[in-house]
C-alpha positions as CSV (number, residue, x, y, z in Angstrom):
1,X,-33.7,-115.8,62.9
2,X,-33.2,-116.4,59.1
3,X,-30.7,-118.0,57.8
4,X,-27.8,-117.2,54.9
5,X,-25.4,-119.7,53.7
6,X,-21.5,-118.2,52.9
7,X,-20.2,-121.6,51.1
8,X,-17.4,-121.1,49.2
9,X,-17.1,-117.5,50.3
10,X,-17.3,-118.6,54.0
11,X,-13.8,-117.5,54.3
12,X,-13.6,-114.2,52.9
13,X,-16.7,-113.4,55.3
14,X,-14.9,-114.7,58.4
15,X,-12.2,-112.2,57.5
16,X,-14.2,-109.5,57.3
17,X,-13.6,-109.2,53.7
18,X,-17.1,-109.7,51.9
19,X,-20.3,-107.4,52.4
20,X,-22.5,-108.2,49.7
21,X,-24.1,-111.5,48.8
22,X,-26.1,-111.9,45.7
23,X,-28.8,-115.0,45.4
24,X,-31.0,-116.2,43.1
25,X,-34.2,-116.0,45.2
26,X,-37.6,-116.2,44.9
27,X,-39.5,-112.9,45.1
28,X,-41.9,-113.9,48.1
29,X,-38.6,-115.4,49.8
30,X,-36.2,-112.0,48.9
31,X,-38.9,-110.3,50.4
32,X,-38.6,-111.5,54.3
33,X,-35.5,-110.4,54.6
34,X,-35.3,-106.5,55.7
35,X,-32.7,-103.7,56.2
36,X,-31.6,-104.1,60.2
37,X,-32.6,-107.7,60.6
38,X,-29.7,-110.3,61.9
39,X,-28.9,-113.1,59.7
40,X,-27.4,-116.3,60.8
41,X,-24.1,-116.5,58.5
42,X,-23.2,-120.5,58.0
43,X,-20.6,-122.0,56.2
44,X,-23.2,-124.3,54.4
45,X,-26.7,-124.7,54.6
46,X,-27.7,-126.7,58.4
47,X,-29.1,-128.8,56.1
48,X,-26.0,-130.3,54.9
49,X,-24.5,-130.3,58.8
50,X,-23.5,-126.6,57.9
51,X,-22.3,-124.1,61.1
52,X,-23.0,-120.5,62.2
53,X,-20.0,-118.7,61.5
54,X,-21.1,-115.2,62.1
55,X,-24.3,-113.1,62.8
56,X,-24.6,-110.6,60.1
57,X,-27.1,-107.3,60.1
58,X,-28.6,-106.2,56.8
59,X,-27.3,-102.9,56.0
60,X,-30.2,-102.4,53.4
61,X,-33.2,-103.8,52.2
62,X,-32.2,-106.3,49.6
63,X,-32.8,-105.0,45.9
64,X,-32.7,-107.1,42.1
65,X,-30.0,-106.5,40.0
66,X,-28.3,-108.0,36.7
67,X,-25.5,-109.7,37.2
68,X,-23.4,-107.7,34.7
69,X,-24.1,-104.2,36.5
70,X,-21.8,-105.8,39.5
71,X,-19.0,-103.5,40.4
72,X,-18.5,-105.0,43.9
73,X,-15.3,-107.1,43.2
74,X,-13.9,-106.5,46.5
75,X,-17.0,-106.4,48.1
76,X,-18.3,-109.9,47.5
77,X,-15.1,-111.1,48.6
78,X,-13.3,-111.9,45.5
79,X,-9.9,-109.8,45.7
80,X,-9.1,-112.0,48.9
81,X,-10.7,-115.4,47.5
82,X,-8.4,-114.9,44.9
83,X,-5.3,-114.5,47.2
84,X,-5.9,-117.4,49.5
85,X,-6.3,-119.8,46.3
86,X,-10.3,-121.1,46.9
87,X,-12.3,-122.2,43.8
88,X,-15.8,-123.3,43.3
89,X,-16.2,-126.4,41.1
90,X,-12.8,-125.9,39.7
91,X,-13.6,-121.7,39.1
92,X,-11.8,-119.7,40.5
93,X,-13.5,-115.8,41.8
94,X,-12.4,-113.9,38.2
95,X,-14.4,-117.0,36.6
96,X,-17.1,-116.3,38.7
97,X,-17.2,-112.6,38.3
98,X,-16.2,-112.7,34.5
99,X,-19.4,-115.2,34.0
100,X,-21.6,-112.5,35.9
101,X,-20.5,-110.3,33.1
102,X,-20.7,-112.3,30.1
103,X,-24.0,-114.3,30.8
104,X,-25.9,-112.2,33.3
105,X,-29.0,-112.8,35.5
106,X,-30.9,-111.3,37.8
107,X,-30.2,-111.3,40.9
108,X,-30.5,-110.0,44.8
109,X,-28.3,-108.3,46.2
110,X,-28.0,-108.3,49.9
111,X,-25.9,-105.9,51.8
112,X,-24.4,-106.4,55.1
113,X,-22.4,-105.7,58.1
114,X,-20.9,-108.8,60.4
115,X,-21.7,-108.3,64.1
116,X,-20.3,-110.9,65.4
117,X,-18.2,-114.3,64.6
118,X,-19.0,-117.3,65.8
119,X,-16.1,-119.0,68.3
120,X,-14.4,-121.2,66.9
121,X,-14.5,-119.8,63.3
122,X,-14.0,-122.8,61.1
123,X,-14.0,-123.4,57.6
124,X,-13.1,-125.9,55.1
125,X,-12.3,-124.6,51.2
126,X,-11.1,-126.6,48.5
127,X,-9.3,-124.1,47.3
128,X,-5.0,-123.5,48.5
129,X,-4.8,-125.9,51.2
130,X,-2.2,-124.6,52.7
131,X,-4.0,-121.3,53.1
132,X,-3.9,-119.9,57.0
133,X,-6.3,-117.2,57.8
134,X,-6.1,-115.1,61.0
135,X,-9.2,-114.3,62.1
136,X,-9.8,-110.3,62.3
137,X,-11.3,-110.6,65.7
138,X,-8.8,-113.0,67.9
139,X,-6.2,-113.0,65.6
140,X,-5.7,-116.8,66.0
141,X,-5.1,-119.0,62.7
142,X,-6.9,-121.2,61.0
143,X,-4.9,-123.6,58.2
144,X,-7.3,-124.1,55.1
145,X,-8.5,-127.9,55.1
């Protein structure tokens, strides 16, 4: 089973809250990855001791796109990134978005559906650490750390 690595958005996927990744793949790479297939969702790459988090299916076959065509604030996560205070090198989502916009690229989209989260669902952020999540499945908390 391929694998996709959440990162900073880890949280907002474990919360059901993000649906849509975009990456800047390769063409020959992008093109493995097809609408029904299950993704392994980790919070980093295994590579870097990364975990599963969730099993995602692909709700469509992953397409190019500029950057600055991106209406899926919600979608990618953003809207509840931005309430729980996470940041990626200091940027926070709106930065992220706003830079989509202003400098764009191209990029693939990949759209998704989660199917299942990984028990325990942990995550570290460096965003708020005093976040607390609950996840949408057990309903248990998880403090930001």
């Amino acid at each position: 089973m391929r694998i996709i690595s959440f990162a900073w958005t880890t949280p907002a996927l474990i919360a059901l809250e993000k649906t849509v990744t975009r990456r800047e793949w390769d063409d020959d790479y992008a093109k493995r990855f097809r609408r029904g297939d299950y993704v392994q969702a980790y919070d980093r790459s295994p590579r870097y001791k990364g975990k599963q988090v969730a099993t995602i299916q692909l709700t469509r076959d992953p397409y190019k796109e500029w950057s600055n065509l991106c209406s899926d604030w919600h979608e990618e996560g953003f809207e509840y990134l931005s309430k729980i205070g996470a940041k990626l090198n200091g940027r926070t989502p709106r930065d992220v978005f706003e830079d989509w916009k202003i400098n764009p690229v191209m990029l693939w989209v990949v759209r998704f559906e989660v199917v299942n989260l990984s028990e325990p669902v942990r995550f570290e952020h460096t965003g708020n650490q005093n976040a607390v999540l609950q996840c949408p499945l057990c309903f248990a908390e998880y403090k930001g750390g």
